[in-house]
N, C-alpha and C positions, 0 to 999 in steps of 0.2 A: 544641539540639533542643527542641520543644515538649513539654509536657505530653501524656501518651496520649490520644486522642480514641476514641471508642466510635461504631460502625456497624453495622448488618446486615449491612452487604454491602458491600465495597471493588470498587470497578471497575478496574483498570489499562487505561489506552488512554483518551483522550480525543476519538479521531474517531466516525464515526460510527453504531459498532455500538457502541463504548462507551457511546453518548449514549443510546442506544434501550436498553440493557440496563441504566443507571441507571433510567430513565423509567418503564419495568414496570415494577421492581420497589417506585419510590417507587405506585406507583399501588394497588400490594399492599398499603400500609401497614407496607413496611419499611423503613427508613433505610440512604441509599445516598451514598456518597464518589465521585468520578471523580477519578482521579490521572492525570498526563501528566508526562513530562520537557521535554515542549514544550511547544507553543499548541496552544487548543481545533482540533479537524482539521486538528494539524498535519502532515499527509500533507498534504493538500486546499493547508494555506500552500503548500508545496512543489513544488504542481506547476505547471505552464506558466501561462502568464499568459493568461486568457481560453480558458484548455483546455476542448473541448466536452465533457461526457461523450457516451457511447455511449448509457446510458439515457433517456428520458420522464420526466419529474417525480416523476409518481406512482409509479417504481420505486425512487425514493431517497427519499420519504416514511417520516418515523419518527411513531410515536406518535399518528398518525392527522392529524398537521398535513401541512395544503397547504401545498406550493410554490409561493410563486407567482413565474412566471419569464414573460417577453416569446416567450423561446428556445422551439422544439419541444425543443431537448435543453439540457440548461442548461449553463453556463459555471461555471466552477471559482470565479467570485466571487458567482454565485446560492447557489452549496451552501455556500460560505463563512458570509453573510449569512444564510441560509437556520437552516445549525447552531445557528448563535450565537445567534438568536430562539428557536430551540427550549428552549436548552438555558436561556436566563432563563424564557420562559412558563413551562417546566415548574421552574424553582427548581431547580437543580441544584444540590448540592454539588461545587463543582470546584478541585482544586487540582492549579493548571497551575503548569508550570516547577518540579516536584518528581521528583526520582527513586526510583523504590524498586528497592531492593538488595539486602532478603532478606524474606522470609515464616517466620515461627517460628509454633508450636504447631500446632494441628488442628483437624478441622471443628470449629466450635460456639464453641472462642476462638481463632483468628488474632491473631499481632499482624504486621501489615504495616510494613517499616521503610524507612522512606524517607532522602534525605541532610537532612531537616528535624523530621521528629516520629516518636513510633509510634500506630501507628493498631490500635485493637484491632475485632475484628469475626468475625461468626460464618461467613464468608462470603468466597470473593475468583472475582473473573470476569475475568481477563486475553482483553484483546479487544486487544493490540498492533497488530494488521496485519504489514507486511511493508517496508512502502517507506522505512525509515532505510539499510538494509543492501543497497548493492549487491552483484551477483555479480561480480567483480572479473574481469582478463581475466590478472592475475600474468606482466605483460609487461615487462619492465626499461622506465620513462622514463612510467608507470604515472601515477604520483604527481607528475609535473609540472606546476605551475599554470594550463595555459594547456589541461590535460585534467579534464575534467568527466562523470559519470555522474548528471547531473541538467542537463536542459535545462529554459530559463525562457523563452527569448523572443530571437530572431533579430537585433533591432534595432544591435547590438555590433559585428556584423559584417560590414557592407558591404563590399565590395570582398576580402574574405578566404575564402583558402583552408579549409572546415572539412570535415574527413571524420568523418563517422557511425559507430560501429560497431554494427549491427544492422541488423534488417528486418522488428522487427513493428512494430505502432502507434504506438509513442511514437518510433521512431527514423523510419519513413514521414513521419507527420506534422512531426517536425523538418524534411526535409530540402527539403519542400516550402515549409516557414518562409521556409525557410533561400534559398531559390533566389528564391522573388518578393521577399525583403529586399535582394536586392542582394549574395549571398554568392556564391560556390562550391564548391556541396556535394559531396560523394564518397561514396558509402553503401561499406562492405567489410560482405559480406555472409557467412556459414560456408555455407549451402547453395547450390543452382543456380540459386535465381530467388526473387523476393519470395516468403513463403507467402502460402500462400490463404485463410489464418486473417485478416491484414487486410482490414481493413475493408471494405466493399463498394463504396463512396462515395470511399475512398483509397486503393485499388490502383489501380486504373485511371489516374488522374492522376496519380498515382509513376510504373506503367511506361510512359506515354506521355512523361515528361517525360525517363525514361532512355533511352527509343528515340531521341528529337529530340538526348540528347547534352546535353540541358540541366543533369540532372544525372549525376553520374559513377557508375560500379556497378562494383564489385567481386564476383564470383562464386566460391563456392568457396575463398573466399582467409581471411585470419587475418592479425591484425595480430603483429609478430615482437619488434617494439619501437617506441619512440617517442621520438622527441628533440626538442629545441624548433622545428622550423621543418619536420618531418616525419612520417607516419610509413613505417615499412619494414613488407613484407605478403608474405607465401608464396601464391604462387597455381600455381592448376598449369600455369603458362607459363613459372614460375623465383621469383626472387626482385624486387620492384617499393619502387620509394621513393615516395610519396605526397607532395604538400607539403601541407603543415597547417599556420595560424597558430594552430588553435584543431580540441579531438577531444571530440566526444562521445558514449561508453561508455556505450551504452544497451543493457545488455544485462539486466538485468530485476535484482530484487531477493529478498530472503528473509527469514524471521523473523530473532530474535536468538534463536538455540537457545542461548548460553550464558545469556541471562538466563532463557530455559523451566527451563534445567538449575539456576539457582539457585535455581529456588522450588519445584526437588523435580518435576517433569514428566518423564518421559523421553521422549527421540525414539525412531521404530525404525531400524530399519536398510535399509528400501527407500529408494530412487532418491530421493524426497522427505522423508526424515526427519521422517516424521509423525510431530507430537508424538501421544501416547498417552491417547485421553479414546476415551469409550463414544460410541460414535454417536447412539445414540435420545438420551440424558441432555444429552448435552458434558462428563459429568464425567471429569475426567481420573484416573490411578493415584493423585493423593493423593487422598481424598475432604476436597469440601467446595471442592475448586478445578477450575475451571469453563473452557473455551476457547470464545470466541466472534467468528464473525468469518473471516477471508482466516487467521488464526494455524492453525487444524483444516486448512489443507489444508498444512501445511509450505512445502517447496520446489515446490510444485506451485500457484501462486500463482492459478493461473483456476479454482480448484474454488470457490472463497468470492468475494461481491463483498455492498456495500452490500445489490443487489437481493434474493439471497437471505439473506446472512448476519444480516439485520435479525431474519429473524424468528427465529434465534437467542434473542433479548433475552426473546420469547415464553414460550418453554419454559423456559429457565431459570429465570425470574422464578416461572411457576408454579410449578416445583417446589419452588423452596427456602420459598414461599409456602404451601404444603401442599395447594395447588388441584391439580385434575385437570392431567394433563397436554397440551395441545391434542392433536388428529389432524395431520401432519407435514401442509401443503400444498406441493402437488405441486413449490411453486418452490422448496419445502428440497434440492430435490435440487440436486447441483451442475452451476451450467451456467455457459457462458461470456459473462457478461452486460458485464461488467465498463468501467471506462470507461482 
């Protein structure tokens, strides 16, 4: 383990609210760290390959730099490319592919302990996100290799049987991958019909391509189990066997409350186990440790997104800076911008 290194301010989370709440706060004239157990936005690595976001440039702008993209909505390899500029122009402190495992002491000296060094600091802002952790479906045959809750790119499976599970955007937009690639998609859906929450550009093209039969829907139904060459589904017509050479569990994701719980955060007890931070501030029950980011909205994962959550980095940054604290703009509120 290294020697203790000293900071003003440790960041946890290396995507892109993490990036913007280093940024401010270097810009304050205080010394800032970015920790990640992955790659710089490594969410961003993770997702689909050539994935459009939902936002315009300018609503995933940090730090006041431009985007510059070809796209009206940019691709998961512009915000890639994009991060990664930002985060040399502004000289980041970054220490990617480290993990931290516990926080000791209090506001004023932290020492932040990682599986490589301790990092001392007066200061820690965990901006985690959400998307390591999926929501699991805890169906026997679960955990079988040929089942995935992470889609990247339809090219795999020509000619093969793949059923979806889900029906918001990321599993919509699979399955339409998934059908012009030469698959056979099957969406098992838990309600009565796609919601209305997708997208406005990709419902329509989902339900007309389920009307034609082109791809297969499941209504109402739940997957029961799954074994290698199928899965089994409770729908309210009986019991159905599905063939599947290949499932993809898209059923959304969540923080890691037990790393919240080790650096001293508490969740509450609603529907979303909101971790526990002051709303005007972000600071959370321990003082001096900070949430910023899709992590403030718990299980409730469309309250925070880059759009609004950036400007997170804002406020914080002023505060622990001793600057006034901005007036909230209007986009701090939570809304469902997200990509």
């Amino acid at each position: 383990m290294q020697d203790s290194l000293s900071f003003d301010v440790a960041v946890i989370g290396a995507g892109p609210v993490g990036l913007a709440c280093a940024l401010e706060v270097q810009r304050r004239g205080l010394t800032a760290v970015v920790l990640d157990k992955g790659a710089l936005a490594n969410s961003l690595v993770g997702y689909p390959t050539n994935m459009e976001f939902f936002s315009t440039p300018e609503l995933l702008e940090i730090g006041g730099h431009p985007m510059a993209t070809l796209h009206y909505k940019p691709l998961r390899e512009d915000a890639l490319d994009y991060y990664r500029r930002v985060a040399q122009t502004e000289n980041l402190t970054l220490r990617l592919y480290e993990r931290v495992i516990g926080l000791e002491g209090k506001e004023g000296s932290f020492t932040v302990i990682t599986d490589k060094a301790r990092l001392q600091t007066r200061f820690v802002i965990v901006a985690t996100g959400f998307y390591d952790l999926p929501n699991y479906l805890d169906v026997p045959g679960e955990d079988l290799p040929h089942v995935s809750h992470y889609y990247k790119e339809p090219y795999a499976h020509v000619g093969q049987d793949v059923v979806i599970i889900g029906a918001k955007n990321s599993a919509a937009k699979a399955a339409l991958q998934l059908l012009r690639a030469g698959a056979r998609p099957t969406l098992l859906v838990r309600g009565p019909d796609i919601p209305e929450s997708v997208k406005y550009w990709i419902r329509p093209d989902l339900v007309n391509r389920i009307k034609e039969g082109r791809i297969g829907a499941l209504f109402n139904s739940s997957a029961t189990r799954i074994t290698p060459g199928a899965v089994e589904v409770a729908t309210p017509e009986g019991p159905r066997t599905l063939p599947a050479q290949f499932v993809y569990a898209l059923t959304g994701y969540h923080p890691d409350f037990s790393f919240l719980a080790a650096l001293g955060i508490t969740c509450g007890t609603d529907a979303a186990q909101t971790p526990s931070h002051d709303a005007d501030t972000l600071e959370t029950n321990r003082p001096g440790l900070y949430l910023a980011g899709t992590v403030c909205g718990g299980r409730n994962t469309s309250r925070w997104f880059i759009e609004n959550g950036r400007y997170h980095a804002q406020l914080i940054a002023a505060r622990l800076a001793g600057e006034p604290v901005p007036a909230l703009p209007e986009v701090l509120q939570p809304v469902q911008l997200g990509s």
